[in-house]
N, C-alpha and C positions, 0 to 999 in steps of 0.2 A: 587618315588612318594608316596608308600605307609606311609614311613617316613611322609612324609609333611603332609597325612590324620590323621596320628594318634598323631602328635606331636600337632596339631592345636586342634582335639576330644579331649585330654586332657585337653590344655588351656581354653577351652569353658568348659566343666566339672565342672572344680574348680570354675568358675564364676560363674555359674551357680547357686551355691548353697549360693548367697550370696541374689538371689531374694527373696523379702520378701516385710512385709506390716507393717505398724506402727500407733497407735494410742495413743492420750493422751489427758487426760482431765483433766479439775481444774475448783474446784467450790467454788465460794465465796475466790477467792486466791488473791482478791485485797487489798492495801491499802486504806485506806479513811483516811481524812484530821479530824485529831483529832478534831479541833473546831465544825465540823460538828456533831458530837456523842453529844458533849456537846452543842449544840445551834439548833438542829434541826427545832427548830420551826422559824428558820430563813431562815429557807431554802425549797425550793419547790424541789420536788424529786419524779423522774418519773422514769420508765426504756425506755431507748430510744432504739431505730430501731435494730432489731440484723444486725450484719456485718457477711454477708460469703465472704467473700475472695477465689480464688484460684491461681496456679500457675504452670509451670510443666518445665519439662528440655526434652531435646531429646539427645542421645549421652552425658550428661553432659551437656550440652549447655541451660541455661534456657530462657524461652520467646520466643521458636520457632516456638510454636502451638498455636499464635495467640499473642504473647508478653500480655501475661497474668500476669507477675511478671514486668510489668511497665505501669500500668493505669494509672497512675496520673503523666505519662513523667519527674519522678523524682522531683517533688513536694513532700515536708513533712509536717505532722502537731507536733505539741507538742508531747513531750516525757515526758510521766508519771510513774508513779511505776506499774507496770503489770503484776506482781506476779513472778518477777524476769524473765518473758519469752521476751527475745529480739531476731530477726531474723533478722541477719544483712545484709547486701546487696553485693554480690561478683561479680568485675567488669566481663562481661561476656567475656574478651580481654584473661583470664586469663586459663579457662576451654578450649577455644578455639586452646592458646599456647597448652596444655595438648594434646590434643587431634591429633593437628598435630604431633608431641611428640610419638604418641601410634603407629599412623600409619607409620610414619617411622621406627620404632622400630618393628612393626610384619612385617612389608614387606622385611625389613632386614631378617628377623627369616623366613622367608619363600624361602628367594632367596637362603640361609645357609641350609635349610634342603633338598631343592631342587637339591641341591650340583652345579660342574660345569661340565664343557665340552670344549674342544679344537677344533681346527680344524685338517681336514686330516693331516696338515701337524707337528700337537704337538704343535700349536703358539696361541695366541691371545686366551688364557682361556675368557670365558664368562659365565654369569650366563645361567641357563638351562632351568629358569623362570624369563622371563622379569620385568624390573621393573615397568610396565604399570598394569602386569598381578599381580604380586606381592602386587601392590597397593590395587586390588580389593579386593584381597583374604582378606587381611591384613585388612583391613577398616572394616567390621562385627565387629573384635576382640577388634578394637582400639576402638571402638563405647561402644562395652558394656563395656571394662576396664575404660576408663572414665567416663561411668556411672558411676561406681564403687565408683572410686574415687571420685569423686563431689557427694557422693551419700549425700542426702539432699538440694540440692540446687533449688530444684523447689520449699522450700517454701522462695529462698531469695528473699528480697525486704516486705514479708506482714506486717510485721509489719508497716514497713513507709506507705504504704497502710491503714493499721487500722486507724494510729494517723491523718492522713490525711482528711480521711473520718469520725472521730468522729468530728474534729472539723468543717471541710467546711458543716457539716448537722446538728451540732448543735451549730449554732454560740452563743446563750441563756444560755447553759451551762457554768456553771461557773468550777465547779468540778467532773472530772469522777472518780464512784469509785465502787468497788466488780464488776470488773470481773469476768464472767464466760466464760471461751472460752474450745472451743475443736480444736485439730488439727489431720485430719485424712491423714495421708504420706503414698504412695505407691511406691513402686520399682519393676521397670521390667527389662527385658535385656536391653531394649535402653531407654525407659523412665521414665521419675517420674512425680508421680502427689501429689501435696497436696492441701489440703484444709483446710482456719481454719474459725471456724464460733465462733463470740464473742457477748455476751448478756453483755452489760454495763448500768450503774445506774449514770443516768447525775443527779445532784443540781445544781440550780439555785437560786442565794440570792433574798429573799424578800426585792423589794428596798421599805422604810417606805415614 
């Protein structure tokens, strides 16, 4: 038994030291519609509503604390130049696979360190740790390793989020341009959270 305390104190160890937090910011890293620089007086130009967005995963899995990385039930809007930052969408069928994956794989590692055991009679080896019990153990581990691995996926989906919500709130705008977004990413042992909050500059042509 003590095997199985310290081989699992290990595994968690080395995880461990993957938790961490992430930030990043861009300013003024948009594109704008070259005719707009040369024609400005063509154009009416505001800065529109800022967007915070957020999103998180639990075990890898994101959208579970509240399906926050699908507000707009898979609805898109336009897709523009964004300072080359795109966050793409990962089916969550997938992290899922992953994660059944982990846990049969530590609960395997637990029934192996657990060793076996016979009966009086030297017949019918059996594990020494059920596979019920093995399950439970094993599930913590499989939890934070697919964190791990899916690590970033609480911010999938915002972007389709962003372009969604520029246009269904500014139907008036013609062209969005100089973003400024920041995106603040955290990582825990089971969770992640991100958040991105974007300041966009709508124009809208002067119709004559």
């Amino acid at each position: 038994m003590k095997k199985l305390f310290f081989g699992l104190a290990a595994i968690l160890s080395m995880l461990s030291i993957s938790s961490c937090s992430k930030y990043m910011q861009s300013g003024n890293g948009g594109f704008s519609d070259v005719s707009l620089n040369r024609n400005s007086d063509e154009y009416s130009i505001k800065r529109l509503k800022t967007i915070e967005l957020d999103g998180d995963a639990v075990c890898g899995i994101p959208g579970l604390l509240g399906s926050k990385n699908n507000k707009n039930k898979n609805k898109t809007g336009m897709i523009f130049r964004f300072n080359g930052i795109e966050i793409g969408r990962t089916p969550r069928i997938l992290p899922i696979l992953t994660m059944i994956g982990f846990t049969g794989f530590y609960s395997n590692l637990v029934q192996q360190i657990g060793g076996k055991k016979v009966d009086n009679y030297g017949y019918n080896e059996k594990n020494k740790i059920p596979t019920g019990a093995s399950l439970l153990i094993g599930l913590p581990f499989a939890g934070v390793s697919n964190n791990l691995l899916w690590n970033g996926i609480a911010a999938s989906g915002l972007t389709n989020q962003m372009y969604y919500k520029l246009v269904d709130e500014n139907p008036d705008v013609d062209v969005f341009i100089n973003p400024k977004y920041k995106v603040d990413y955290k990582l825990h042992f089971f969770t992640q959270n991100a958040k991105v909050k974007a300041d966009v500059t709508g124009a809208t042509l002067k119709m004559k």
